[in-house]
VMD Tcl script that draws the C-alpha trace (Angstrom):
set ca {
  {83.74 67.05 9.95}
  {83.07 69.11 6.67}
  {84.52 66.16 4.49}
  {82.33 63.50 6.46}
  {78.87 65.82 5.25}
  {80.16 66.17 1.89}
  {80.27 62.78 1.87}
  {76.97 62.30 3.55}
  {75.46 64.62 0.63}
  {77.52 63.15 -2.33}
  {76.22 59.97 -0.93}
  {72.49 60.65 -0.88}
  {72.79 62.88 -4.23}
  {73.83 59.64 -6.00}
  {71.18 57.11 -4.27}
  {68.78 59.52 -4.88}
  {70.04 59.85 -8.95}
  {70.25 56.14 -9.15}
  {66.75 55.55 -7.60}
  {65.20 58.00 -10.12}
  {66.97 56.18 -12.72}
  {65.85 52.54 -11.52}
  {62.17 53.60 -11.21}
  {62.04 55.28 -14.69}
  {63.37 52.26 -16.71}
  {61.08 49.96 -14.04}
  {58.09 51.89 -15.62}
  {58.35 50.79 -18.77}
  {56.86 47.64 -20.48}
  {59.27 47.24 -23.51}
  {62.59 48.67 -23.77}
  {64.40 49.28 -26.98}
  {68.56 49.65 -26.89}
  {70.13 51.31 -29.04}
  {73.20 50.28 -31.65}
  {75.61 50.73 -34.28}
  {77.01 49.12 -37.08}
  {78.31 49.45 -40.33}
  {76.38 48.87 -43.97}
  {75.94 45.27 -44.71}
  {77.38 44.43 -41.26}
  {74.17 42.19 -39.64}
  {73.01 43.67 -36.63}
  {70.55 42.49 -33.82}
  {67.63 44.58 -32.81}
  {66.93 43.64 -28.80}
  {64.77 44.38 -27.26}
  {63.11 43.98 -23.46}
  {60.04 43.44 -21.54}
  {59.26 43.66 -18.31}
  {56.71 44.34 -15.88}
  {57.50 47.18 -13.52}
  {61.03 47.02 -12.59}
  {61.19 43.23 -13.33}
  {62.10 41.46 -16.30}
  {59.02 39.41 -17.67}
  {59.32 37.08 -20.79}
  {56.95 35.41 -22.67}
  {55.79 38.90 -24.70}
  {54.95 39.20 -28.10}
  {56.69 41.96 -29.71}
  {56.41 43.72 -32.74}
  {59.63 45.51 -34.54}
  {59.25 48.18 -36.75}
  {62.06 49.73 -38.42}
  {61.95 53.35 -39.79}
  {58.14 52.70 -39.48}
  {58.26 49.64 -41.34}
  {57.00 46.18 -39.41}
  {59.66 43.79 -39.49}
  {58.50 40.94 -37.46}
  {56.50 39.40 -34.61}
  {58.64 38.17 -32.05}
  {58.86 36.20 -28.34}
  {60.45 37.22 -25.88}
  {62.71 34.50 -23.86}
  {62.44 33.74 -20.12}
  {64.37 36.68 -19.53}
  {62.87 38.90 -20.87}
  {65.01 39.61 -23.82}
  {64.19 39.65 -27.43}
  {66.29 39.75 -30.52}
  {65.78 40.40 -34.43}
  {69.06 40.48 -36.60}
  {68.64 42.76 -39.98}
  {71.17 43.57 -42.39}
  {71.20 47.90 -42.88}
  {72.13 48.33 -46.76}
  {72.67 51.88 -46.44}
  {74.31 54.41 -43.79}
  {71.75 56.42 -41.84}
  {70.01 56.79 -38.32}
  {67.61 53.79 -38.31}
  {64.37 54.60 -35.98}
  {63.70 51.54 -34.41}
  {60.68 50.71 -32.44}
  {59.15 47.78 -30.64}
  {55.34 47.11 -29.76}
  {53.91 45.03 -26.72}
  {50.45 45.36 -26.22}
  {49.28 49.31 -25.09}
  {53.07 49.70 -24.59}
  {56.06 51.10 -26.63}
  {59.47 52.27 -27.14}
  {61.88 53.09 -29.39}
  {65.54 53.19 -30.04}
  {67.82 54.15 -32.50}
  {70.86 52.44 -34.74}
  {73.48 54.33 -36.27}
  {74.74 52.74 -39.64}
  {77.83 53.99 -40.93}
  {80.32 53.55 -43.78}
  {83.53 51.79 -43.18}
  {85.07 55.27 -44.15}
  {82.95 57.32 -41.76}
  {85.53 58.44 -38.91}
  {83.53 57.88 -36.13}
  {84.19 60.04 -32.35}
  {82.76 58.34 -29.04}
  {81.52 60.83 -26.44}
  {80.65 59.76 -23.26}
  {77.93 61.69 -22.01}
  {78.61 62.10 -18.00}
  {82.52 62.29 -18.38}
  {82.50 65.04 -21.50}
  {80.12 67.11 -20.66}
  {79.95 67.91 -17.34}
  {81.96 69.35 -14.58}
  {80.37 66.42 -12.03}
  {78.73 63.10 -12.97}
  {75.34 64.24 -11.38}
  {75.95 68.00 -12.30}
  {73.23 69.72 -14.07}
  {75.74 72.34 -15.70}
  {77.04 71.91 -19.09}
  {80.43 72.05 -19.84}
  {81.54 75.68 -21.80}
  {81.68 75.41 -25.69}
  {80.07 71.41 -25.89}
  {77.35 71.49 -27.45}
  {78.60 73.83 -30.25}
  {81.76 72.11 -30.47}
  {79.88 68.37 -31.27}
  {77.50 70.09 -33.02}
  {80.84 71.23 -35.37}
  {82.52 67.85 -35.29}
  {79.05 66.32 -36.42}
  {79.67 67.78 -39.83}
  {82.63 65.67 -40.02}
  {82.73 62.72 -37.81}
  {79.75 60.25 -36.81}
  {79.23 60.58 -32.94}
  {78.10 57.58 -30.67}
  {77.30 58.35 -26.73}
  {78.13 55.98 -24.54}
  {75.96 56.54 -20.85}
  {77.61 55.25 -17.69}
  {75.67 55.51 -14.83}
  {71.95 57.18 -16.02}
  {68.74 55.76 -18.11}
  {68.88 56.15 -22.14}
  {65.55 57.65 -21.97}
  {67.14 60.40 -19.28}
  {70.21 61.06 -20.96}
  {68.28 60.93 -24.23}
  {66.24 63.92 -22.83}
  {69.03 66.12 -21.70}
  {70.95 65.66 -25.12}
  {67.22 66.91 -26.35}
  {66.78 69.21 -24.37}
  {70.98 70.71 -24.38}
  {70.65 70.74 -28.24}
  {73.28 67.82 -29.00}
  {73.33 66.69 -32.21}
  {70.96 63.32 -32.43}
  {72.33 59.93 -32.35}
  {72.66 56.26 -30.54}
  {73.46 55.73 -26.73}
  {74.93 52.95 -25.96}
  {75.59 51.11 -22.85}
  {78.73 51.10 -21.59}
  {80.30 47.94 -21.07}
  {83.91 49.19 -20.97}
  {86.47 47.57 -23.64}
  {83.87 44.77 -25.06}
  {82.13 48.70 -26.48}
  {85.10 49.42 -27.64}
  {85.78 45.85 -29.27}
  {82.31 45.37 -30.39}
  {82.17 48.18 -32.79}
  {85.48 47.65 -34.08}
  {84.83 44.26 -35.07}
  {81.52 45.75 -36.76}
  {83.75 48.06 -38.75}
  {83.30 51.21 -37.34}
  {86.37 53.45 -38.10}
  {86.39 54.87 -34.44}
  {88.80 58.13 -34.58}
  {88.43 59.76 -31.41}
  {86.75 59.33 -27.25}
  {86.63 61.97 -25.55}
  {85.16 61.22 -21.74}
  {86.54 60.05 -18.23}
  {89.69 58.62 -17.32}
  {88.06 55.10 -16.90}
  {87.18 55.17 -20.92}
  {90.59 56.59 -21.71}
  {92.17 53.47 -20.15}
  {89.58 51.16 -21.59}
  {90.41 52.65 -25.22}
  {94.04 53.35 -24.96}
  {95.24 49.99 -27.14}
  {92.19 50.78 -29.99}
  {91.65 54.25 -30.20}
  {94.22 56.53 -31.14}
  {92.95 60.01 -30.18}
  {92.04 60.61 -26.35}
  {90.86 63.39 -24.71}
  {89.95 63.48 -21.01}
  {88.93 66.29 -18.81}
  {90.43 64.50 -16.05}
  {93.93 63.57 -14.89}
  {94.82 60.46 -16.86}
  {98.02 58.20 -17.78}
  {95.83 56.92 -21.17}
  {94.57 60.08 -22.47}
  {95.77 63.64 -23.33}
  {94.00 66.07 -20.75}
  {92.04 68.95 -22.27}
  {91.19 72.04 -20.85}
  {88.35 72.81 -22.89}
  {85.88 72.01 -25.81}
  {87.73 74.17 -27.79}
  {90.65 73.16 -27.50}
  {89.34 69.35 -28.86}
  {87.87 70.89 -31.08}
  {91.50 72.12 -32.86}
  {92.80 68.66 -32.55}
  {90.11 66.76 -34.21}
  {89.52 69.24 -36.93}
  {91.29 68.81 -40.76}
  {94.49 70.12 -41.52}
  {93.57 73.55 -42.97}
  {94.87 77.20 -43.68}
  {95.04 78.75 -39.76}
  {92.89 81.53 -41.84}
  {89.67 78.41 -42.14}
  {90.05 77.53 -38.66}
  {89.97 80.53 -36.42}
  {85.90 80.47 -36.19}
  {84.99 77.18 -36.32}
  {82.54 77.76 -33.08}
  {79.73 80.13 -33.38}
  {80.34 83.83 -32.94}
  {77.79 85.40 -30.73}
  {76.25 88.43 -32.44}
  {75.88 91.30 -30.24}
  {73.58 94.42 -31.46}
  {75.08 97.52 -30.81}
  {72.83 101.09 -31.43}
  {73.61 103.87 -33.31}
  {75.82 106.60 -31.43}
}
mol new
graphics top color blue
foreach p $ca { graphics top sphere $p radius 0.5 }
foreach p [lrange $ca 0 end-1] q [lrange $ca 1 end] { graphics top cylinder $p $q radius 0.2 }
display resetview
């Protein structure tokens, strides 16, 4: 009987997550998604309009990049729209798109060929429970370490950008593109782009989906295609340079406590 209500209120916790999510994204006029590539690797801007939670084509929509207008364009019967660029250097491109009193943006990680780059996927990496609001212990300082070193790209499975987006905001994550996931074509996709992609870190379904193209895997879950981890910390060792054990001991932050005089 206890297992049936926990089902019950897993259940209704996930409608209710997914509903919030469908009605958020079916707000908005024009969506932007975000992307990444590799300098002088073409990549398409796309874009999407839509009235309410429908997809409605026939928009005109303007691209700016990093503030810059690009270019006017249509959107298809779908609702879909798409501007290819060429990035010549590496960088966090702000993208945004215009359609009428409506707009959003998006961003579009650029990378050199060299940059190693580390895949995080947001709902598997960071917390205890997909729809949990808890954080998991040492994250945020730990990316915000291996950002010094490695590009990071989220991936979202299962929420909005503009929610998860907000959360990285609001958690302090280091800033960056969230992409959707669309399980090994991801994976393939950026390869082919020339991304140099070191490390995922996330849930057992990504693990198996990267096993064959990504040689370090870390999973907080129990997994045949990934090593399981016990903590941010502990990734945090493995992905880090080869250094003196003297350079590596207090890599995360050291709270500082005040203590008074005697």
């Amino acid at each position: 009987m206890i297992l049936f209500c926990h089902k019950i209120i897993l259940s209704i916790t996930i409608t209710g997550a997914v509903f919030l999510t469908s009605v958020t994204a079916g707000l908005s006029a024009v969506v932007v998604f975000d992307d990444a590539t590799t300098v002088r690797t073409p990549i398409r801007i796309k874009v999407l309009t839509k009235s309410r939670f429908f997809a409605r084509g026939g928009r005109l929509v303007d691209i700016y990049l990093n503030e810059h207008h690009l270019k006017r364009i249509l959107t298809g019967g779908d609702g879909y729209g798409y501007f290819k660029y060429t990035p010549r250097k590496a960088g966090l491109n702000s993208i945004e798109a215009r359609s009428g009193a409506h707009s959003a943006s998006g961003l579009h990680l650029v990378t050199h060929k060299n940059d190693k780059v580390i895949i995080i996927d947001i709902e598997g990496a960071f917390k205890d429970a997909v729809f949990s609001e808890s954080v998991r212990e040492n994250s945020r300082e730990a990316v915000n370490a291996l950002s010094e070193e490695y590009k990071i790209i989220y991936i979202r499975r299962f929420f909005d950008k503009d929610i998860s987006r907000s959360w990285l905001e609001k958690e302090a994550f280091p800033k960056s593109a969230i992409l959707d996931w669309q399980g090994i074509n991801t994976i393939k996709l950026l390869k082919k782009r020339g991304l140099r992609l070191d490390a995922v870190i996330g849930s057992a379904a990504v693990m198996a989906a990267a096993k064959k193209h990504v040689e370090h895997r870390y999973t907080f879950e129990k997994s045949k295609d990934g090593q399981m981890v016990n903590g941010w910390d502990e990734i945090l060792d493995l992905l880090q340079p080869a250094a003196p054990p003297e350079n590596r001991q207090n890599r995360l932050p050291v709270q500082e406590i005040a203590v008074g005089a005697p």
